[in-house]
Backbone as CSV, one residue per row, in Angstrom:
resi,resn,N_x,N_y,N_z,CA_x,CA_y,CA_z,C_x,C_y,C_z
1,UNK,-6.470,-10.781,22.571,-5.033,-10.985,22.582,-4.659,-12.265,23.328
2,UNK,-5.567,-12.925,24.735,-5.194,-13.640,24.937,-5.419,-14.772,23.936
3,UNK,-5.933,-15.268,23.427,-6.379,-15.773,22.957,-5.349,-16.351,21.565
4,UNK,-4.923,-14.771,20.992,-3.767,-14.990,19.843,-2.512,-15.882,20.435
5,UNK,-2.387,-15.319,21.736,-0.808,-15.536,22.303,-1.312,-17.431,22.636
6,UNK,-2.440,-17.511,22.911,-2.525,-18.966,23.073,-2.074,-19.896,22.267
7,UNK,-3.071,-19.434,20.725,-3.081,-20.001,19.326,-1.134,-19.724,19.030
8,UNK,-0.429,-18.880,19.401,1.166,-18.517,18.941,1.743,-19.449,19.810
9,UNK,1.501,-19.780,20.979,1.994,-20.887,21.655,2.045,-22.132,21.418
10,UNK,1.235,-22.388,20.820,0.925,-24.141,20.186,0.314,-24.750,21.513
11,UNK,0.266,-24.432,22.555,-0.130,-24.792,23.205,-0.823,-24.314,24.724
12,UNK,-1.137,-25.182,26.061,-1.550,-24.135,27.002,-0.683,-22.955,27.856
13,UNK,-1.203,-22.026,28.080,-0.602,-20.959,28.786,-0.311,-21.324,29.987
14,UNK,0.812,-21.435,30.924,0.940,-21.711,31.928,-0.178,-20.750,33.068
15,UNK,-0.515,-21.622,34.071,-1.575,-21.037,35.169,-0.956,-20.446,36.351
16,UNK,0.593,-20.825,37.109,1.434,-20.343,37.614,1.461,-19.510,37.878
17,UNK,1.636,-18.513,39.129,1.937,-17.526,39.003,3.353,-17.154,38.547
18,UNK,4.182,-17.952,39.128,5.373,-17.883,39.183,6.000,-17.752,37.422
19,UNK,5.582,-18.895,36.994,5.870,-18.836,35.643,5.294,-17.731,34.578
20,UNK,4.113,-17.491,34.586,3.729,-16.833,34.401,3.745,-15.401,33.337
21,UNK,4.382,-14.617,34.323,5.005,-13.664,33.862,6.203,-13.588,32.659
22,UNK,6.929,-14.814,33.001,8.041,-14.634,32.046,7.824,-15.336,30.900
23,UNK,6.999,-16.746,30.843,6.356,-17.038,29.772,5.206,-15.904,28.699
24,UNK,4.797,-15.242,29.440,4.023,-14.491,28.566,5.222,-13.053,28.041
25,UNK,6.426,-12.789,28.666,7.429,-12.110,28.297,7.596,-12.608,27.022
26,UNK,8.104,-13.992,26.799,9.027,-14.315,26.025,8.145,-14.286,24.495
27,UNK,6.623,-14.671,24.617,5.818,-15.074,23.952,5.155,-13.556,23.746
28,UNK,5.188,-12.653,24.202,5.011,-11.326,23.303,5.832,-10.590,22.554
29,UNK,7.788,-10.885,23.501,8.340,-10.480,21.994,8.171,-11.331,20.500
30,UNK,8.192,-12.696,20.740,8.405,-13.464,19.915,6.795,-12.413,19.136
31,UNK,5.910,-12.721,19.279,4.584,-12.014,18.716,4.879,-10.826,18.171
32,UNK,5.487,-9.847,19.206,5.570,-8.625,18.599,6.470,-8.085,17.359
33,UNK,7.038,-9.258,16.708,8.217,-9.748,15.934,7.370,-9.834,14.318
34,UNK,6.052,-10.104,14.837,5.264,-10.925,13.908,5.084,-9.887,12.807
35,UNK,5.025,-9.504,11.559,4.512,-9.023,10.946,2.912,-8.961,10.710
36,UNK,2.260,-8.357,11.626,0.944,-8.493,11.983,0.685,-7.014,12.544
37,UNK,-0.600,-6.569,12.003,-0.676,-5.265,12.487,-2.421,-5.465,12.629
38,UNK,-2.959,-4.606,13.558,-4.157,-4.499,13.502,-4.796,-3.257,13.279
39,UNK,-5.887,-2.867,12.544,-6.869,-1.746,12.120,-7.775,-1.640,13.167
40,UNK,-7.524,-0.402,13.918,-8.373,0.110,15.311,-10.009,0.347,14.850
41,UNK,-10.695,-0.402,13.877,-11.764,-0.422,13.568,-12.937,-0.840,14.456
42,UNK,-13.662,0.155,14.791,-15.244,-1.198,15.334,-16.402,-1.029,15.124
43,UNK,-17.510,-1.914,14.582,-18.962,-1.854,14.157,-18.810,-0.847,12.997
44,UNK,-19.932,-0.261,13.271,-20.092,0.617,11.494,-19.079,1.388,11.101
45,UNK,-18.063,1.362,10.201,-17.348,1.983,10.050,-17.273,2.762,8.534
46,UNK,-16.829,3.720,7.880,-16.986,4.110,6.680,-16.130,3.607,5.633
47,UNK,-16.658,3.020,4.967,-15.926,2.551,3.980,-14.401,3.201,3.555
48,UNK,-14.384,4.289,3.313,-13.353,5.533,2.814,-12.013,5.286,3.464
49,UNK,-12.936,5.218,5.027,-11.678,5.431,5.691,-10.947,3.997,6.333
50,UNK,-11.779,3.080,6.287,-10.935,1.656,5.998,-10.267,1.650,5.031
51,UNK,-10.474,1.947,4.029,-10.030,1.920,2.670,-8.572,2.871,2.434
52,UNK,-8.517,4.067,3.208,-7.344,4.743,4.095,-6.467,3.717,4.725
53,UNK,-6.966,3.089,5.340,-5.540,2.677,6.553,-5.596,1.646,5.360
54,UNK,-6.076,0.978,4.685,-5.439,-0.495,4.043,-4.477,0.379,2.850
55,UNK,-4.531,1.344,2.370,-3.763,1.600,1.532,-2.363,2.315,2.398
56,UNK,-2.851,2.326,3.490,-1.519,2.890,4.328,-0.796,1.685,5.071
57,UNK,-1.195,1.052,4.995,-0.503,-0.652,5.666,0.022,-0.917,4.219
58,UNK,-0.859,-0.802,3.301,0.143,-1.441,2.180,1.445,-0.756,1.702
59,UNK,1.073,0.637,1.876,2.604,1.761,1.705,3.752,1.867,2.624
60,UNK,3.232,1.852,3.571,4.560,2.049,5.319,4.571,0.962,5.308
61,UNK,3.989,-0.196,5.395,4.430,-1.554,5.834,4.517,-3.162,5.102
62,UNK,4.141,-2.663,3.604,4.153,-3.483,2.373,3.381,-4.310,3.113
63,UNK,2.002,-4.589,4.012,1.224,-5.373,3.939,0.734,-6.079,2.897
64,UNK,0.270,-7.420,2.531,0.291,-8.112,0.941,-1.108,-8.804,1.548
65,UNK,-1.453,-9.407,2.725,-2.768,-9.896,3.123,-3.689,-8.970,3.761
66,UNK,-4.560,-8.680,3.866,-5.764,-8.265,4.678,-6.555,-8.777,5.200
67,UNK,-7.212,-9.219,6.182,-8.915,-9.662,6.305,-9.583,-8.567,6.811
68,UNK,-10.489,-8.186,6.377,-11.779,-7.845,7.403,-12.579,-8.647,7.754
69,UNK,-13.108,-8.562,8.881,-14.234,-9.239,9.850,-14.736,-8.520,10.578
70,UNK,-15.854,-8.577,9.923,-17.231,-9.028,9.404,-17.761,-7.858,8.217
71,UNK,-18.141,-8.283,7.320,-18.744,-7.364,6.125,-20.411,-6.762,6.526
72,UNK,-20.786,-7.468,7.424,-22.175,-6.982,7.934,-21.822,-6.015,8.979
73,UNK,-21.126,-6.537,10.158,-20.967,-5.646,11.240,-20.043,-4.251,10.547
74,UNK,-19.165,-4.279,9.516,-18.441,-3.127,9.429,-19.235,-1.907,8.729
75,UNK,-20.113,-2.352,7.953,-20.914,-1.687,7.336,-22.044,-0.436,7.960
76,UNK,-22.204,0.425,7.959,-23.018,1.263,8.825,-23.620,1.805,7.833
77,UNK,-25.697,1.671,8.043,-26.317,2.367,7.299,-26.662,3.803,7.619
78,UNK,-25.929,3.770,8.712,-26.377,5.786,8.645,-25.145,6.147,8.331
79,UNK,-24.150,5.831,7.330,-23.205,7.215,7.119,-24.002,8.260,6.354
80,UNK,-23.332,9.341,6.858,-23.828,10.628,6.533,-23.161,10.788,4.873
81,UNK,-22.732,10.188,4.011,-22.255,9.865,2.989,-23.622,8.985,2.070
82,UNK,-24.281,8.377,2.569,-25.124,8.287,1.674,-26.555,8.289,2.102
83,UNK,-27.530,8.917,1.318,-29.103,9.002,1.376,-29.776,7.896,1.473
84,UNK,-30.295,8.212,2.064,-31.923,7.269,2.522,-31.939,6.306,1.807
85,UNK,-32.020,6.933,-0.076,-32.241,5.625,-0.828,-31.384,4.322,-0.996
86,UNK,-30.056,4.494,-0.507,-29.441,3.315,-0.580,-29.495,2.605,0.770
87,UNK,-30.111,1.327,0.474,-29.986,0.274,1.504,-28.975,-0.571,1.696
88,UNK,-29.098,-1.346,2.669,-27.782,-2.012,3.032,-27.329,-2.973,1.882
89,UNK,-27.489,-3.594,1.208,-26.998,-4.350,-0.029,-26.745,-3.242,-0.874
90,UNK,-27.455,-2.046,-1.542,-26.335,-1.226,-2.263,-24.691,-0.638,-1.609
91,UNK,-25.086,-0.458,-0.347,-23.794,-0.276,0.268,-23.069,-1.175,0.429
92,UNK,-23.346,-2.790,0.850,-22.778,-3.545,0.923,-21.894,-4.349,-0.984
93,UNK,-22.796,-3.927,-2.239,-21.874,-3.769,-2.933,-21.191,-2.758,-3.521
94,UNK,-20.867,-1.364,-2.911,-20.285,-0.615,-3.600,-19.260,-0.957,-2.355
95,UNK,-19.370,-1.458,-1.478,-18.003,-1.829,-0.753,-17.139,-2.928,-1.569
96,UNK,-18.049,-3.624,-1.458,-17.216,-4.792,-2.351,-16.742,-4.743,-3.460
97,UNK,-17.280,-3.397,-4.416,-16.514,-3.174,-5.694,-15.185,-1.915,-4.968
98,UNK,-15.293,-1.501,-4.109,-14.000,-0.317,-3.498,-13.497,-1.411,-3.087
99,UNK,-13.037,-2.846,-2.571,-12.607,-3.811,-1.809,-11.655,-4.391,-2.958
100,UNK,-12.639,-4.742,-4.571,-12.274,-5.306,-5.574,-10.590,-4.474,-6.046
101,UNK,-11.862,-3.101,-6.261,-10.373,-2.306,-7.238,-8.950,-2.111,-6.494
102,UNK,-9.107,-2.272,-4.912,-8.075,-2.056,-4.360,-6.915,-2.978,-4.129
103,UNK,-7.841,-3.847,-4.046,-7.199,-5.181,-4.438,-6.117,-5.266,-6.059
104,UNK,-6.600,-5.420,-6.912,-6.329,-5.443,-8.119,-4.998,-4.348,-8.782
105,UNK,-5.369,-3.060,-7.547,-4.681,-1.636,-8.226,-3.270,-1.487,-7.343
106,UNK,-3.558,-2.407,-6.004,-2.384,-2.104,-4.805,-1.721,-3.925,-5.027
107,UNK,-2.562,-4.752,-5.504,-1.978,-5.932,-6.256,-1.714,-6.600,-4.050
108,UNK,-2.573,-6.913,-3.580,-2.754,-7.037,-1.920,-3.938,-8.157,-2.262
109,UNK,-4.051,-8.959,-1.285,-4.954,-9.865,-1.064,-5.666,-9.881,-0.217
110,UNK,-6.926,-9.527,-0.559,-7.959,-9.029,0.221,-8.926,-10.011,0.900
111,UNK,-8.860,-10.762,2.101,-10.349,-11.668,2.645,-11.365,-10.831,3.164
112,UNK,-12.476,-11.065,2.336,-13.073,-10.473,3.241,-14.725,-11.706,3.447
113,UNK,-14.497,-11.430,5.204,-15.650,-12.477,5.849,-16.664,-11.980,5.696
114,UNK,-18.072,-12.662,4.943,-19.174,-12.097,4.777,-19.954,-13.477,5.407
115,UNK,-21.159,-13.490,6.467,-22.040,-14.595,7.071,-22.927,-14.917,6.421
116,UNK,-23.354,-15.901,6.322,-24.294,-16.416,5.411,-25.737,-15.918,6.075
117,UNK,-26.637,-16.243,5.221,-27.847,-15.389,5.325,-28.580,-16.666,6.220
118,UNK,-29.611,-16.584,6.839,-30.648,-17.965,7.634,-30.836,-18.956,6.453
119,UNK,-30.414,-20.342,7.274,-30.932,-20.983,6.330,-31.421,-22.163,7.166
120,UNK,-32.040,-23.390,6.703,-32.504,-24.627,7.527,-30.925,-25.182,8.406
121,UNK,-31.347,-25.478,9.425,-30.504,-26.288,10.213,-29.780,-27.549,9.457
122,UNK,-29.032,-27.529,9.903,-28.328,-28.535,8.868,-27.925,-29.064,7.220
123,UNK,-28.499,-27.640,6.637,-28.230,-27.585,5.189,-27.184,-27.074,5.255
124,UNK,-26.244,-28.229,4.139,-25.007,-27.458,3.747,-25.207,-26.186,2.925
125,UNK,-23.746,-25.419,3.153,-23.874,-23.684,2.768,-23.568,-23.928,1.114
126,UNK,-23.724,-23.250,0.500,-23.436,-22.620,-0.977,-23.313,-21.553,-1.014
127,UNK,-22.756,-20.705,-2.654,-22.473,-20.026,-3.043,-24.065,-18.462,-2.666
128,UNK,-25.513,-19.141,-2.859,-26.158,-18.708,-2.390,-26.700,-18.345,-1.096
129,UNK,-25.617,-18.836,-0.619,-25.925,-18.391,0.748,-25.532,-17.171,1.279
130,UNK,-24.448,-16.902,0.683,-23.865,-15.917,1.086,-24.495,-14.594,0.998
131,UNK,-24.476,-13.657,2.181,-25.521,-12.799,2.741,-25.189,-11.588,1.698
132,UNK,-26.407,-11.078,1.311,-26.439,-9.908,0.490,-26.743,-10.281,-0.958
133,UNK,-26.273,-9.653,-2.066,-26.405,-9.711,-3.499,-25.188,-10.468,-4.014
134,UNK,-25.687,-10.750,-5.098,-24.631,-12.022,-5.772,-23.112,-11.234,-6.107
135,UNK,-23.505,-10.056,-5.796,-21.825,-8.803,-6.001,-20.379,-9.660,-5.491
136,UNK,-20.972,-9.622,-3.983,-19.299,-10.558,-3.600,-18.881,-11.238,-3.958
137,UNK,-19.817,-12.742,-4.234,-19.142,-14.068,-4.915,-18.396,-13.361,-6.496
138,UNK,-19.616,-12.908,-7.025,-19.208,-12.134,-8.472,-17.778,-11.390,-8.503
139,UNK,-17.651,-10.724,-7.863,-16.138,-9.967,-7.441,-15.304,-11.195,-7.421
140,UNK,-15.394,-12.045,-6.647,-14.255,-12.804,-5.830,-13.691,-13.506,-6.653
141,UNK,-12.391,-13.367,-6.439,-11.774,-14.788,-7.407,-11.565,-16.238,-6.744
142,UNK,-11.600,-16.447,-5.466,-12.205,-17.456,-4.574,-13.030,-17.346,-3.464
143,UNK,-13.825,-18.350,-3.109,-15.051,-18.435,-2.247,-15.202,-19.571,-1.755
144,UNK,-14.357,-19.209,-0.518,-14.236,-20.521,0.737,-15.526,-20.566,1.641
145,UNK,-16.095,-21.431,2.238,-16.792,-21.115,2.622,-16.775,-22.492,4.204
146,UNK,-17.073,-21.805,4.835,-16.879,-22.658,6.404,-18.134,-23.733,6.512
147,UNK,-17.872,-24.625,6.699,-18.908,-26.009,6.468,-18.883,-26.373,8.204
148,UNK,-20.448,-27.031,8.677,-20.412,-27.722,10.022,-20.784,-29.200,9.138
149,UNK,-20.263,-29.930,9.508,-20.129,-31.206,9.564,-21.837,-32.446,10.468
150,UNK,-22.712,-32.383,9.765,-23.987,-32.636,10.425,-23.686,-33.884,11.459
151,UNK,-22.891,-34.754,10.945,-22.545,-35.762,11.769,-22.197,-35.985,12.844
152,UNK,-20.831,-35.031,12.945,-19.737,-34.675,13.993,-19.673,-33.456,14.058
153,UNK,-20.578,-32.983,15.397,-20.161,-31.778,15.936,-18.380,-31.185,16.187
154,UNK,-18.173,-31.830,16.460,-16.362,-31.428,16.625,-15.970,-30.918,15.362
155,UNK,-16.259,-31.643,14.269,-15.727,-31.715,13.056,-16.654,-30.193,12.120
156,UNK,-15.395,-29.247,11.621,-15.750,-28.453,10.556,-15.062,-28.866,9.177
157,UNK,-15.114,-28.488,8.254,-14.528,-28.002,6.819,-14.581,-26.925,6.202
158,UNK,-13.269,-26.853,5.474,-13.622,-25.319,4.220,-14.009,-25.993,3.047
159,UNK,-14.482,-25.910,2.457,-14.665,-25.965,0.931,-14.759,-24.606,-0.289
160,UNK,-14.090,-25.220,-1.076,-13.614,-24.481,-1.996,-14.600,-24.421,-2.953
161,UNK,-15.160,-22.959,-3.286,-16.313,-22.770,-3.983,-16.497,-22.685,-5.389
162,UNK,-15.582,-21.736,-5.437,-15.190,-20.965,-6.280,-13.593,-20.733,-6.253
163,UNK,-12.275,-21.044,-7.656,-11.160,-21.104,-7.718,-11.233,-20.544,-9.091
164,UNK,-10.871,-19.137,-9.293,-10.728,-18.294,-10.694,-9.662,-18.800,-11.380
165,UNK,-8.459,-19.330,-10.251,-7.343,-19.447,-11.456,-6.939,-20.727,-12.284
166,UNK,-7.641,-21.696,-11.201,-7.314,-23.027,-12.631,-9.084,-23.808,-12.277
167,UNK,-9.702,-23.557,-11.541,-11.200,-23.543,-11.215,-11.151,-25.159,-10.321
168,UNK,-10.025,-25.760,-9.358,-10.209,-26.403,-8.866,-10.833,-26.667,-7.541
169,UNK,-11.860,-27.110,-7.235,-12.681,-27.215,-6.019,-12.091,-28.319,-5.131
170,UNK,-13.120,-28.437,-3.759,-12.624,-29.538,-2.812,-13.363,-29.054,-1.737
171,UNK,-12.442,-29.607,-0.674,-12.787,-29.613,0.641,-11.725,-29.836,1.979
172,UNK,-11.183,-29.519,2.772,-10.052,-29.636,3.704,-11.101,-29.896,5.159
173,UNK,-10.569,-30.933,5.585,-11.269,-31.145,6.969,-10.873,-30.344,8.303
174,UNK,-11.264,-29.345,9.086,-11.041,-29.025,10.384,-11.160,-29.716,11.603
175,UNK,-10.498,-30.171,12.189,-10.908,-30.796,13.837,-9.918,-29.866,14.598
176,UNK,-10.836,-29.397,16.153,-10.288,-28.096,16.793,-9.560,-29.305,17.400
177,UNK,-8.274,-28.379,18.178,-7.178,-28.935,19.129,-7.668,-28.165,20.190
178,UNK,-7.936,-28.956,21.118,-8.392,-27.249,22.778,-7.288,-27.098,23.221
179,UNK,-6.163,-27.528,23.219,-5.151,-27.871,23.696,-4.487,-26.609,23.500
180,UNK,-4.219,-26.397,21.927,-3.815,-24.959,21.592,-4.822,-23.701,20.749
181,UNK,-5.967,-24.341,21.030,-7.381,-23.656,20.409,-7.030,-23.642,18.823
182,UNK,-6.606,-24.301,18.130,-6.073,-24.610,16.854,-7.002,-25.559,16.028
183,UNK,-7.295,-25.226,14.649,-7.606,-26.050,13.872,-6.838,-26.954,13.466
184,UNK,-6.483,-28.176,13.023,-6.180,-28.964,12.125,-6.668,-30.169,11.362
185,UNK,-5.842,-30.812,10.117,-6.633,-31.645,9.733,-7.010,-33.079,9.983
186,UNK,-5.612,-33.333,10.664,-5.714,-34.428,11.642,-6.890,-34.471,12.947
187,UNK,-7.566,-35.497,13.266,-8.520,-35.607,14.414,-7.461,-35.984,15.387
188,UNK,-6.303,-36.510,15.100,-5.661,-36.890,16.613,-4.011,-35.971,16.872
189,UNK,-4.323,-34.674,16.010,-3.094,-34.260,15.616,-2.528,-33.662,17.049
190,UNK,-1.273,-33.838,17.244,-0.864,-32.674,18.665,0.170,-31.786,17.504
191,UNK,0.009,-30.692,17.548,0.583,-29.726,17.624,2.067,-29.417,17.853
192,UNK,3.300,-29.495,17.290,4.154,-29.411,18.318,4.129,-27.790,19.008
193,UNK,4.715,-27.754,19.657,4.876,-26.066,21.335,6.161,-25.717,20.554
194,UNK,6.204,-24.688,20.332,7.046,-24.137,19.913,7.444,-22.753,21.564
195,UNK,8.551,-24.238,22.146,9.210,-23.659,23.748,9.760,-22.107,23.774
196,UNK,9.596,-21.918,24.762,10.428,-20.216,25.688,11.061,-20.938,26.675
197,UNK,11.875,-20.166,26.756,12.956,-20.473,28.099,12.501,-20.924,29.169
198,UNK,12.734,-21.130,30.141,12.652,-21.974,31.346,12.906,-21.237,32.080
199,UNK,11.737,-21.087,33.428,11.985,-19.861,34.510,11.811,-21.301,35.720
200,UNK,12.216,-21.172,37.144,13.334,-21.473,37.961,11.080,-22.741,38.412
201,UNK,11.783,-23.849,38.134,10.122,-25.110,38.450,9.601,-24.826,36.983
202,UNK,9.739,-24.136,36.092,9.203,-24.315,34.925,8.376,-25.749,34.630
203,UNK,7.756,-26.033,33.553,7.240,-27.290,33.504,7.884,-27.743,32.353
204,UNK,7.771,-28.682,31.322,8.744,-29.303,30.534,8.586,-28.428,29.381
205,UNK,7.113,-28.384,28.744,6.889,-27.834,27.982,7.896,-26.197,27.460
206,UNK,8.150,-25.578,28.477,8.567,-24.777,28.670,10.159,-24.871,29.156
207,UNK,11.226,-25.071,27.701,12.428,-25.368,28.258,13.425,-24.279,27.199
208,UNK,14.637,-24.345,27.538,15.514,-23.598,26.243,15.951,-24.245,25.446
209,UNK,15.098,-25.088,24.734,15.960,-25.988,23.665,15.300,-25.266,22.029
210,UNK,14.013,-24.200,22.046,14.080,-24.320,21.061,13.660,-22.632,20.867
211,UNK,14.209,-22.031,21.565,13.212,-20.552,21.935,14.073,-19.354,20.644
212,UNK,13.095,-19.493,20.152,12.752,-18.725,18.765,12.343,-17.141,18.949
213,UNK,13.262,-16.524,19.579,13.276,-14.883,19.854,14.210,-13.910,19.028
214,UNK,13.911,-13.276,18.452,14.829,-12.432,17.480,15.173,-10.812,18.147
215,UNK,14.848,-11.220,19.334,15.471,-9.621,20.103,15.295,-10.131,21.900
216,UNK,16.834,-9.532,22.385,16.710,-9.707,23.915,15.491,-9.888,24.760
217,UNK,14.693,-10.553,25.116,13.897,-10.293,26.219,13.579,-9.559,27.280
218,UNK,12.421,-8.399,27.178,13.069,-6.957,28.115,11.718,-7.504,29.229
219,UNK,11.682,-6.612,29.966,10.605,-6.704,31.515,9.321,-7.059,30.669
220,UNK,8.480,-7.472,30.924,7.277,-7.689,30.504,6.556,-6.620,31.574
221,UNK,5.401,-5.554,31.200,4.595,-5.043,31.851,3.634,-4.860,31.114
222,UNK,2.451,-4.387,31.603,1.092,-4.508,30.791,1.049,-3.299,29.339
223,UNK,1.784,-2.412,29.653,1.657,-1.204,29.068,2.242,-1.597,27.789
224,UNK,3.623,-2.579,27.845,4.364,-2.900,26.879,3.396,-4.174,25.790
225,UNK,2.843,-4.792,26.722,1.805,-5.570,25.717,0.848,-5.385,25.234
226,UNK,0.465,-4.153,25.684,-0.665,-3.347,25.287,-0.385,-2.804,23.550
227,UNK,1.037,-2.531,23.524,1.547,-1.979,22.613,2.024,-2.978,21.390
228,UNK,1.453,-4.250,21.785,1.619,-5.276,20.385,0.403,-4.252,19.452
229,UNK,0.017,-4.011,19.920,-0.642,-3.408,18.634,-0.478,-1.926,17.817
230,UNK,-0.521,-1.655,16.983,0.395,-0.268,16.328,-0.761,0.598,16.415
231,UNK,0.598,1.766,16.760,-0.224,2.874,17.899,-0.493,4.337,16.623
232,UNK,-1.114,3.929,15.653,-1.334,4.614,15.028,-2.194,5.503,14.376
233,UNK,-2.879,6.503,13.331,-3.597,7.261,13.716,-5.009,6.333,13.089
234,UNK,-4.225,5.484,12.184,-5.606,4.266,11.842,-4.784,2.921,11.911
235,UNK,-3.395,2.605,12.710,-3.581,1.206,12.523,-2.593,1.110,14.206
């Protein structure tokens, strides 16, 4: 979470004590505003019942995007749902065909992150790289895939693998900002800060000229930020 509220800031978190508090106030309602929900999922999980809460985010809350992360880590070969004989690539594509139809039937846009399998240091990734059986790419109607840049460590890219609907490929350049832990495509880009109010020595960054809150600002306490996330029986 810290981490989100960083990336929602555009920029650094004040270190202050003083400030502090009320900057991270202002910057969790603004967050908690967000149409963003998270799935209380972790490590092996059963397909079924992921497949539960995404059809329940899409009903109570007309969710239209999804990601999961990671298709290896979510996967668990001991569910008690299937025998011995299926190994992790049969499970890993009968997920990806339950991933497909749900997609298609709830009409939701589904990412889902799958890691590429070992390959030589410094070989760019392909379509074969991608870990498991040719099922996922096959499913997918695009296949982005995260590029390191051999040259320039700083420097990543996506490239576009695979585009089902008019089949156009490419490439978009990444350079991180540490500033606001942000990608962009610019190498010298700043970010603009999208400001919160101004508490009593504030620093500039932090003024009321542009504070983008759609509900009063109440006490900030831990319990209440705890609760950016939906307290539900799967999300």
């Amino acid at each position: 979470m810290h981490k989100l509220l960083h990336q929602f800031s555009r920029g650094p978190l004040p270190s202050d004590q003083v400030n502090k508090a009320q900057v991270l106030e202002v910057l969790a309602d603004r967050f908690e505003n967000l149409p963003l929900y998270f799935m209380k999922f972790h490590g092996g999980s059963d397909i079924d019942d992921v497949l539960d809460a995404m059809e329940y985010a899409a009903y109570v809350h007309d969710v239209e995007h999804i990601i999961l992360d990671n298709m290896q880590f979510m996967i668990s070969r001991n569910s008690p749902k299937y025998s011995n004989s299926f190994d992790k690539f049969d499970i890993q594509d009968m997920a990806v065909e339950k991933f497909r139809k749900f997609a298609t039937n709830k009409n939701v846009h589904v990412t889902l992150v799958v890691h590429p399998r070992k390959e030589e240091e410094g070989m760019k990734l392909g379509i074969s790289s991608v870990y498991g059986s040719a099922k996922a790419t096959q499913e997918a109607d695009n296949v982005l895939i995260l590029q390191k840049d051999p040259t320039n460590e700083n420097r990543k890219f996506v490239e576009v693998k695979k585009n089902r609907y008019d089949g156009t490929l490419g490439h978009c350049p990444l350079y991180y900002q540490i500033d606001s832990k942000r990608y962009s495509e610019d190498p010298g880009a700043k970010l603009p800060i999208k400001n919160a109010p101004h508490a009593p020595a504030a620093t500039n960054q932090y003024n009321a000229s542009t504070i983008e809150t759609r509900v009063p600002p109440q006490h900030f306490n831990s319990q209440r930020y705890a609760k950016i996330l939906a307290d539900r029986d799967h999300l």
